[in-house]
N, C-alpha and C positions, 0 to 999 in steps of 0.2 A: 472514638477519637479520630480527626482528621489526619490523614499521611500529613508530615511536611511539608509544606511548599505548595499545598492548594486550595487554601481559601480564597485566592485572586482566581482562580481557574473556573470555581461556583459561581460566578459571576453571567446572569441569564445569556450576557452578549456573546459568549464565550460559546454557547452552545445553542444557536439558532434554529427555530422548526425547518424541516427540510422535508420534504413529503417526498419520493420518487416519482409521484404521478404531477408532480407540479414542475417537475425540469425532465425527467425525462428523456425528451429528445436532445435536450438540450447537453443533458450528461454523456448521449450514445455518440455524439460530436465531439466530444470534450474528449472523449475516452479513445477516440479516433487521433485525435491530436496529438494526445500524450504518445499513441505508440510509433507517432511517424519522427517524433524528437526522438522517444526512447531508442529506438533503433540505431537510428545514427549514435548512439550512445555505445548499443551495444555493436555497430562495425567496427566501433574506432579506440574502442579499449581492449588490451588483453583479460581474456577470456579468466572469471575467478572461481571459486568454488563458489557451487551453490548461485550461478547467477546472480552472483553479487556486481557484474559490472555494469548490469544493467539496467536497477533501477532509477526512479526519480527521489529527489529528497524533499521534503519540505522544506521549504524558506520562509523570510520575513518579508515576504512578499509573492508566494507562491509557490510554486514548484521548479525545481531545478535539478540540470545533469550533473552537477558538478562541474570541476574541472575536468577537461578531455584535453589529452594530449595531441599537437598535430600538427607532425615537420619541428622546426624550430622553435616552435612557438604554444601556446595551447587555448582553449576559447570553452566557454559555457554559455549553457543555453537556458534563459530563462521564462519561466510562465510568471506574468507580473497580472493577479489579478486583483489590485489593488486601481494600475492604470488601464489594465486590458492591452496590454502591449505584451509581443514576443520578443525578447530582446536576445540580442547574440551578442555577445565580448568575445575581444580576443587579446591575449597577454600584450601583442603588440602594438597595443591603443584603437586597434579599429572596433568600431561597431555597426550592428545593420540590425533595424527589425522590424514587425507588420503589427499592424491593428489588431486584434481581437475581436471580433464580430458577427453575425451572423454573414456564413459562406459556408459552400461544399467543401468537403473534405478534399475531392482532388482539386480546387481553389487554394485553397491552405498550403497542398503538398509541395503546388508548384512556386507559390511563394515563398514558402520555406525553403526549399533548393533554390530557388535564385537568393534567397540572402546568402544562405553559405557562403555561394560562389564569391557571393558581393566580397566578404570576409576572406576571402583564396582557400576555403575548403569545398577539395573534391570526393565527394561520399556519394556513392551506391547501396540502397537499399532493398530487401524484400517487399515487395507493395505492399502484401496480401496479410490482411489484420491475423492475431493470434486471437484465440482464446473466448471465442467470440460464433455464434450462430450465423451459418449464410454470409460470409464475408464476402467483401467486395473490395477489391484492389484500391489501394488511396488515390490513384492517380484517375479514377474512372467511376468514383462515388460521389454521384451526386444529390443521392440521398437524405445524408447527412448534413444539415446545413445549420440548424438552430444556437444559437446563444443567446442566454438570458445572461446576463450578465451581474443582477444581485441577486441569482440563485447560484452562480458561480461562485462566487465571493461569500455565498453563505458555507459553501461545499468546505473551502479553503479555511476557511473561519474554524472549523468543524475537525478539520485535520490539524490545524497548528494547537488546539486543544487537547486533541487525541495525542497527538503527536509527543506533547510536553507528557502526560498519564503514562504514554508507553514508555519514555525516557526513564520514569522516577520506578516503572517495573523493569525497565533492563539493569537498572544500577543496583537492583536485590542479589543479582545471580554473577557469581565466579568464573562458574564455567564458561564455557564456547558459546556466547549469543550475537544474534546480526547487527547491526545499527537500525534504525527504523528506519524501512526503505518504502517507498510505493513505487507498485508494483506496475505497469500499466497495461501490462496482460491482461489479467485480474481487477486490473482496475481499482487496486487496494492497497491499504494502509495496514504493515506488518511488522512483526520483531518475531523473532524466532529465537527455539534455548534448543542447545543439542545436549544429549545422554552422554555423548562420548565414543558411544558405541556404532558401528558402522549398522545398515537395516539392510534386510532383504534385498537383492537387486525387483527392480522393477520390472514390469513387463509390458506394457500397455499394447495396447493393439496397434492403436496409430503409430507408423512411423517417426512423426515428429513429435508429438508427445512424449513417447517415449523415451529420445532423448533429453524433454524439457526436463522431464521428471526423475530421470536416473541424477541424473546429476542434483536436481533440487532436494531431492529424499536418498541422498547415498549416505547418507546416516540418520539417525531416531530425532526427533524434533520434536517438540510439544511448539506451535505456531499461533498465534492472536492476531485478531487485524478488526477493522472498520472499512466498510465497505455500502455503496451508496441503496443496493439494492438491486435485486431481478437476479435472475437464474435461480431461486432457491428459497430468497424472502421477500415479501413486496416492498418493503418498506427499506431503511438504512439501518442498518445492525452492524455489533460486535461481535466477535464469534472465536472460536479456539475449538483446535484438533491437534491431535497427535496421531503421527505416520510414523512406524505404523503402528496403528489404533492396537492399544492395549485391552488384552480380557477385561469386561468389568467397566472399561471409562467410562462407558453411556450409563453407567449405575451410581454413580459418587455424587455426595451433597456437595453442592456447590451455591452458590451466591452469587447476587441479590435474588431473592424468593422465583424472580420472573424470568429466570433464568430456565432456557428448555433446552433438552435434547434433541436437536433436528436429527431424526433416525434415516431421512434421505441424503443428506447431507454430509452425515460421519461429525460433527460439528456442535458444542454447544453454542447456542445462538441467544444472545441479550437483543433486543427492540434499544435503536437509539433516542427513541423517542419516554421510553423504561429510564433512560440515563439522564437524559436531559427535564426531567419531569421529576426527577428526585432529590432530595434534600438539598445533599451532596454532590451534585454527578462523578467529580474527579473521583469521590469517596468510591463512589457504587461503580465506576469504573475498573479503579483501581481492586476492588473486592473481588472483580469476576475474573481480573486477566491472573490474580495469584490463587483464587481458589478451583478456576479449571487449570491451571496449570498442577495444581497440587493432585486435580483428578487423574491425570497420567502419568506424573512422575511416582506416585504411589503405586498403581495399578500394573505402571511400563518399570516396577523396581528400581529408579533412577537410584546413584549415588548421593542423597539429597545434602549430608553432611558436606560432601568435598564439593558440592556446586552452589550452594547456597552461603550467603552470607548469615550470619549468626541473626538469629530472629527476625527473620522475614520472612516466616511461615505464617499461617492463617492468622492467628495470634498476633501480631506486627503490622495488620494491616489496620 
């Protein structure tokens, strides 16, 4: 039987083919972009658990900072990839913003800092990309140049879908979960469910890592996202982990059949192209973010009664 509320979600347009080798460059650009907004996102808010002030959200029209507070007044920053404009508000009636197009990343950065300005915000940024192989300062990449722009809009297409499945699996759980954020580090679409319980401190070698990650993993998580592909899988995939990784979770039945263990990874990992090619997809989406979750709240002993809502176990879905 179908969850509630997604049979308009099954719908082909809902969930458009999207290959990585067919944008690409186009996404390493994109993915440049998001973190020279997200930044200024995260100067200019106070600091939350868990890097909650930093991500992007989806919109009905793309991605957005939210509001940001700044001086008297406050302003958001939006990705419209409907018109391919960046648009900037600010509570006081002004606006300012740039085309969308193929241009260099440090093209973009310095455009995007004269809109601010245009707007009367003054922000200082880190240049230098996170999370990311071989980076190159935004102000001095010219690398980076490509947009496709109905491979963009397919991306976006792809996340407001996602986005609505991860919604209808956060509203199962009681306990401590995030809002769906993306991420633009990672360059991903997430929700996260906490235990309760605080984890291991972390250790990581890298200096800055280490404090990305103390704080994002300072408690037990079971964590799901969408993600466009590279570092790990060629393609665009689903995927769910638990930090930290419980005895056993790489071993649990989980769901739909094509559902695999990436043992590099720490990760189960779904093909989105497995989701979009199935019956149901909201359905088979919906199957894998409760039945890996169910792989580590079992495994990682969660209190499953006092964080779950009454039949929204496997059974429920």
């Amino acid at each position: 039987m179908k969850p509630h509320g997604t049979a308009i979600l099954d719908s082909p347009e809902c969930w458009p083919e999207l290959r990585l080798a067919s944008w690409k460059e186009s996404c390493a650009t994109l993915h440049m972009w998001t973190q020279i907004v997200g930044k200024v996102r995260l100067a200019l808010t106070p600091r939350s658990n868990h890097w909650w002030n930093v991500p992007l959200y989806v919109s009905a029209r793309g991605l957005t900072t939210s509001l940001i507070p700044y001086g008297a007044a406050a302003f958001e920053a939006e990705f419209d990839f409907i018109e391919h404009t960046l648009r900037l508000r600010s509570s006081n009636g002004q606006t300012s913003q740039l085309a969308l197009g193929p241009r260099t990343v440090a093209d973009f950065y310095g455009e995007f800092m004269h809109a601010l300005k245009a707007l009367g915000v003054q922000v200082a940024i880190w240049k230098m990309p996170v999370e990311i192989a071989d980076p190159i300062p935004f102000d001095k990449d010219r690398t980076h140049s490509s947009y496709d722009a109905a491979k963009v809009k397919k991306f976006w297409t792809i996340l407001v879908s996602a986005n609505a499945v991860f919604e209808m699996f956060r509203s199962r759980f009681i306990g401590k979960s995030s809002p769906v954020h993306f991420f633009w580090g990672s360059f991903d679409l997430a929700v996260t469910r906490f235990s309760g319980r605080r984890a291991p401190e972390r250790n990581d070698a890298d200096p800055v890592l280490r404090k990305i990650m103390r704080e994002a993993y300072s408690h037990e998580v079971i964590s799901a996202g969408f993600w466009p592909g590279g570092g790990g899988t060629d393609d665009a995939a689903f995927y769910c982990y638990a930090a930290p990784q419980p005895e056993g979770f790489e071993k649990q039945t989980v769901r739909p059949p094509k559902t695999i263990y990436h043992s590099g990874m720490g990760e189960y990992i779904l093909m989105y192209e497995d989701v979009r090619r199935s019956d149901s997809p909201a359905t088979a989406l919906l199957e894998f973010l409760q039945t890996t979750y169910e792989a580590g709240a079992k495994t990682g002993k969660w209190d499953r009664e006092a964080l779950e809502k009454p039949g929204s176990a496997t059974g429920g879905v």
